[in-house]
N, C-alpha and C positions, 0 to 999 in steps of 0.2 A: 458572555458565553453561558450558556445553559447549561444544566447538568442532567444526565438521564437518569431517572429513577428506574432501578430493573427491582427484580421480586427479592433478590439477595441483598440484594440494600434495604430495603425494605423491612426484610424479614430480622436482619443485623440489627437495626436501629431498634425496632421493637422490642427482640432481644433482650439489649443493653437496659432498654427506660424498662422493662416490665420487671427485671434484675435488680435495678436500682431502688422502683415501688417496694419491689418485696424487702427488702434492708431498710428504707422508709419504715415500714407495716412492723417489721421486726423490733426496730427501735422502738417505736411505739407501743409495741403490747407489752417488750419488756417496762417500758414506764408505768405501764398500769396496772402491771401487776406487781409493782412496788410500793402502791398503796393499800397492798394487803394488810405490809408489817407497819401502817400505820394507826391500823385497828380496823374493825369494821363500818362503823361509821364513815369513815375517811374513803371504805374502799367501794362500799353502794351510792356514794353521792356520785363517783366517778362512774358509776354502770349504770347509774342514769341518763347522765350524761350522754354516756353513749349507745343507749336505747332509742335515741331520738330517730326523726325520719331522715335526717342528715346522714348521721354515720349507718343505717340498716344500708343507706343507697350507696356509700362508700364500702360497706363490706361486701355486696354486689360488685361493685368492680374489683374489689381482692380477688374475686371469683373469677373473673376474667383474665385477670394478668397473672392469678397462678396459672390457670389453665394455660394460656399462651406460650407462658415460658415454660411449662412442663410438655407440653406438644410438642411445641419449636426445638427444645434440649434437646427427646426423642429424636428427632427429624435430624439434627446437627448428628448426632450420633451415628444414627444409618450412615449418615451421607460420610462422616470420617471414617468407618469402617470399609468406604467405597462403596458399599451397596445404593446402587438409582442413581447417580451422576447423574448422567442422562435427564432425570425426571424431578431434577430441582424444584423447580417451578412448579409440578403436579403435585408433587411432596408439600410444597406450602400451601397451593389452597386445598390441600383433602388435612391437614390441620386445622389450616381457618373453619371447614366446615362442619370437622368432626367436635374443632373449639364452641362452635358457637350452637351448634342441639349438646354438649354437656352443657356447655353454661347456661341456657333456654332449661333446663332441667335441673339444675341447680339453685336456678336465681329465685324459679316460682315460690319454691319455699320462703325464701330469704323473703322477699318483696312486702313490704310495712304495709302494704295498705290492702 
């Protein structure tokens, strides 16, 4: 048996994993900025590190899946207040498209090369 993907499933799942990234992202900065109190030396080798063209392309996608879940939260919130039932579906892709010209507008800067 198959299972049908609709836009609120869709939209749910993405949700969840772009939530979980950013707790990920969270843990993470707090680690690195706990090589403050290890002196300065300690705490430039680490921001070197992550000056590389690796991590500038993973801070492009922080870009994206804040954007995402801050859209999508928006969008959940209409939609529990009741206002657009109706216009689920429209609701998510004027997200997705309003997501992706900020993030097109955000990432230029960002972009290492």
């Amino acid at each position: 048996m198959f299972y049908r993907w609709h836009v609120g499933t869709v939209a749910w799942i993405l949700h969840r994993l772009s939530g979980v990234l950013i707790v990920v992202y969270l843990v993470l900065h707090i680690w690195v900025m706990s090589f403050l109190q290890k002196g300065p030396e300690s705490f430039n080798r680490i921001m070197r590190l992550l000056e590389s063209p690796l991590f500038k392309l993973l801070e492009i996608g922080l870009l994206g899946v804040v954007i995402y879940h801050a859209l999508n939260g928006i969008r959940l919130v209409i939609l529990d207040l009741g206002w657009g039932m109706a216009h689920q579906k429209k609701m998510f892709w004027a997200v997705v498209v309003v997501g992706i010209v900020i993030f097109v507008l955000g990432a230029i800067p960002l972009y290492p090369f």
